[in-house]
C-alpha positions in Angstrom: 14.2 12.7 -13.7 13.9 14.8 -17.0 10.1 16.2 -17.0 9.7 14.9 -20.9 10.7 11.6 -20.1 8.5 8.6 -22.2 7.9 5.6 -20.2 6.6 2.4 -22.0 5.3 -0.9 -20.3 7.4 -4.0 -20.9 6.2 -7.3 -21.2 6.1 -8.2 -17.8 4.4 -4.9 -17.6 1.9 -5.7 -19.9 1.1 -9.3 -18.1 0.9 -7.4 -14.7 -1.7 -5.2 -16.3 -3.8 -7.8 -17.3 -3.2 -10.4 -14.5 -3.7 -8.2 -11.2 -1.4 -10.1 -9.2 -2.4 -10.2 -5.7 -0.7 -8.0 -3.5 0.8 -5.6 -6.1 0.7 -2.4 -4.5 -2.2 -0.6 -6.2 -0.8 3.2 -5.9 1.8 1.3 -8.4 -0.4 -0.4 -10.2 -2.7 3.0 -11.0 0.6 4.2 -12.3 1.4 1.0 -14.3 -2.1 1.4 -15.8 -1.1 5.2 -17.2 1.9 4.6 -19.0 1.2 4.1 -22.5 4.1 4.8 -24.3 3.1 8.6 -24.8 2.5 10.0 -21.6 4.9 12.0 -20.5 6.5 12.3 -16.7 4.4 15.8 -16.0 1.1 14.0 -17.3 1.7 11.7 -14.8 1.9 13.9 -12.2 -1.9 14.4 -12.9 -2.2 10.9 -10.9 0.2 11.5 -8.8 0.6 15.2 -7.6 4.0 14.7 -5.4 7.0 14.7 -8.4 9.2 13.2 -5.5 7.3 10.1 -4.9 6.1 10.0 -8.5 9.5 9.2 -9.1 10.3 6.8 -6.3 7.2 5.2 -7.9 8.6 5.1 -11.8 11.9 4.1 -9.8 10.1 1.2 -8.2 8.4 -0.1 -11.8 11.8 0.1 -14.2 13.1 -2.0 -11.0 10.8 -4.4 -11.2 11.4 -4.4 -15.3 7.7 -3.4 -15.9 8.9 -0.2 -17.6 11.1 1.2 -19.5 12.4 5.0 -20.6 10.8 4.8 -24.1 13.1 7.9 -24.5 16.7 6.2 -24.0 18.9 6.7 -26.9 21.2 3.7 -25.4 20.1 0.8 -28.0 22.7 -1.4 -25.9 20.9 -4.6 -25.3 20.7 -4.6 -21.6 23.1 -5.8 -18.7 22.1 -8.4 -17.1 20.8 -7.5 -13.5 19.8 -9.9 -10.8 15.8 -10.6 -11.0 13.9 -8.8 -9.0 12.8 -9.5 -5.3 9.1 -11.0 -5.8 6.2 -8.3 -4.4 5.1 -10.0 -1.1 1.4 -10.6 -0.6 0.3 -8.9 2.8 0.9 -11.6 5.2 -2.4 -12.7 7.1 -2.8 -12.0 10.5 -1.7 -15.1 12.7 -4.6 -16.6 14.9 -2.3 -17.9 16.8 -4.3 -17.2 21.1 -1.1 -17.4 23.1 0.5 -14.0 22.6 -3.4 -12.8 23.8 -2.9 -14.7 27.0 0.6 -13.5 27.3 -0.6 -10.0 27.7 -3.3 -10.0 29.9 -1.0 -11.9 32.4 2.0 -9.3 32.5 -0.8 -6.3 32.7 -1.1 -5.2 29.0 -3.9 -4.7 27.1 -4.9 -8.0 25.4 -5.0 -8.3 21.4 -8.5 -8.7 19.9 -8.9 -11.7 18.3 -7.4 -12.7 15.0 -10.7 -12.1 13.8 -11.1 -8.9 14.8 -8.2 -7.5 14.0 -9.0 -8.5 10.6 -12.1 -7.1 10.5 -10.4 -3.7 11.3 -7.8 -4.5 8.7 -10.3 -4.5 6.4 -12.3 -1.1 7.4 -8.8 0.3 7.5 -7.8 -0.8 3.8 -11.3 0.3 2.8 -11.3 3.6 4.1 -7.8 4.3 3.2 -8.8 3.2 -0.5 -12.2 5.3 -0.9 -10.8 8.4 1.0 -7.3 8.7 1.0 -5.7 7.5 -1.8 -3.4 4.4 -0.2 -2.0 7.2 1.8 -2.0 4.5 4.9 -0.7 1.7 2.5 2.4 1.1 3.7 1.3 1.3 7.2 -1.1 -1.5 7.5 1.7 -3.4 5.4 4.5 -2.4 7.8 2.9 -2.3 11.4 -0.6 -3.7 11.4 0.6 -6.7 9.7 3.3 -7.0 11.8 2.1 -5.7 15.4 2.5 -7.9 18.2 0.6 -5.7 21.0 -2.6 -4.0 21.8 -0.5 -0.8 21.7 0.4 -1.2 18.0 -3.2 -1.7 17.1 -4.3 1.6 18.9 -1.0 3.0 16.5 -2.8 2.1 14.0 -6.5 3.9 14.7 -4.8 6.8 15.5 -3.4 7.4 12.7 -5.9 6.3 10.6 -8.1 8.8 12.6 -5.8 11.4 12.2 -5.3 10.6 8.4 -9.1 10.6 7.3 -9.5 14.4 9.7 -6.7 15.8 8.3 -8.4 14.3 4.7 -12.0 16.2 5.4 -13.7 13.2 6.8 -14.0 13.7 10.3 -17.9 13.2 10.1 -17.0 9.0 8.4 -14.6 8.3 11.0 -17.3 8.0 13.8 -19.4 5.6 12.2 -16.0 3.6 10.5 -15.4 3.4 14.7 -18.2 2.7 15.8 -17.6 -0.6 13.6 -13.8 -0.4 15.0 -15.2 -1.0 18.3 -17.9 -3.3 17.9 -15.4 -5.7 16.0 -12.5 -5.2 19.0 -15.7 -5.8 21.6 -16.9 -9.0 19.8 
């Protein structure tokens, strides 16, 4: 992608903007926010260091039709294209009990409840929001959502423990797992 490149927000851009659809992916949406028409692609960067996914990012938002290369000398009007897939909410976590009594009966770890693993959703998303940028975004999206044993949840601490070190914030992750804990004990 040319380093001058102009990106402007199209309509739909501008509606997604001012509606904050639910379950648009915020790293996206920060990115959404700062294209006015006269940034260019290295001011961007400012928000987003990493040129590679800054890309994949810009990529992303003239898929979904909520940008545009202000820049493009092409004055064609455009070919059609095939809408968009829709931007999934994050699915809530089932309550369904019989996958917990499934577990403890073959010798697994059971699943905290629905409840709790909601509850560690949530200090997950938070954390990864205040003190990691949405760096762990795609993981609570792709295996907390979707985790079917005790194993996948533990997965999931790990690395969010792992993250927030390797981030400079050893010294939160106690007390964010001391609340871990009391939710996966309750």
């Amino acid at each position: 992608m040319n380093q001058n490149t102009i990106f402007s927000k199209t309509e739909a851009g501008l509606r997604e903007v001012q509606t904050r659809s639910a379950g648009f992916p915020i790293r996206l949406r920060q990115i959404l926010i700062m294209i006015d028409g006269h940034k260019r692609f290295d001011d961007l960067l400012a928000l987003q260091p990493d040129a590679t996914e800054l890309e994949k990012q810009l990529n992303q938002l003239m898929e979904l039709l909520l940008i545009i290369d202000s820049g493009a000398d092409d004055l064609r009007p455009p070919v059609a294209r095939p809408a968009p897939a829709p931007i999934s909410v994050a699915p809530t976590i089932a309550t369904a009990t019989a996958p917990v009594a499934a577990a403890t009966s073959n010798g697994t770890r059971p699943m905290p409840s629905a409840n709790a693993r909601q509850k560690i959703r949530r200090i997950i998303a938070m954390t990864d929001q205040a003190y990691l940028s949405n760096k762990l975004e795609f993981m609570l999206t792709d295996v907390f959502d979707a985790m079917s044993s005790a194993e996948d949840l533990s997965f999931c601490i790990d690395r969010w423990q792992k993250a927030m070190k390797d981030a400079g914030h050893g010294d939160m992750v106690d007390a964010y797992l001391f609340q871990i804990k009391s939710a996966m004990a309750g």
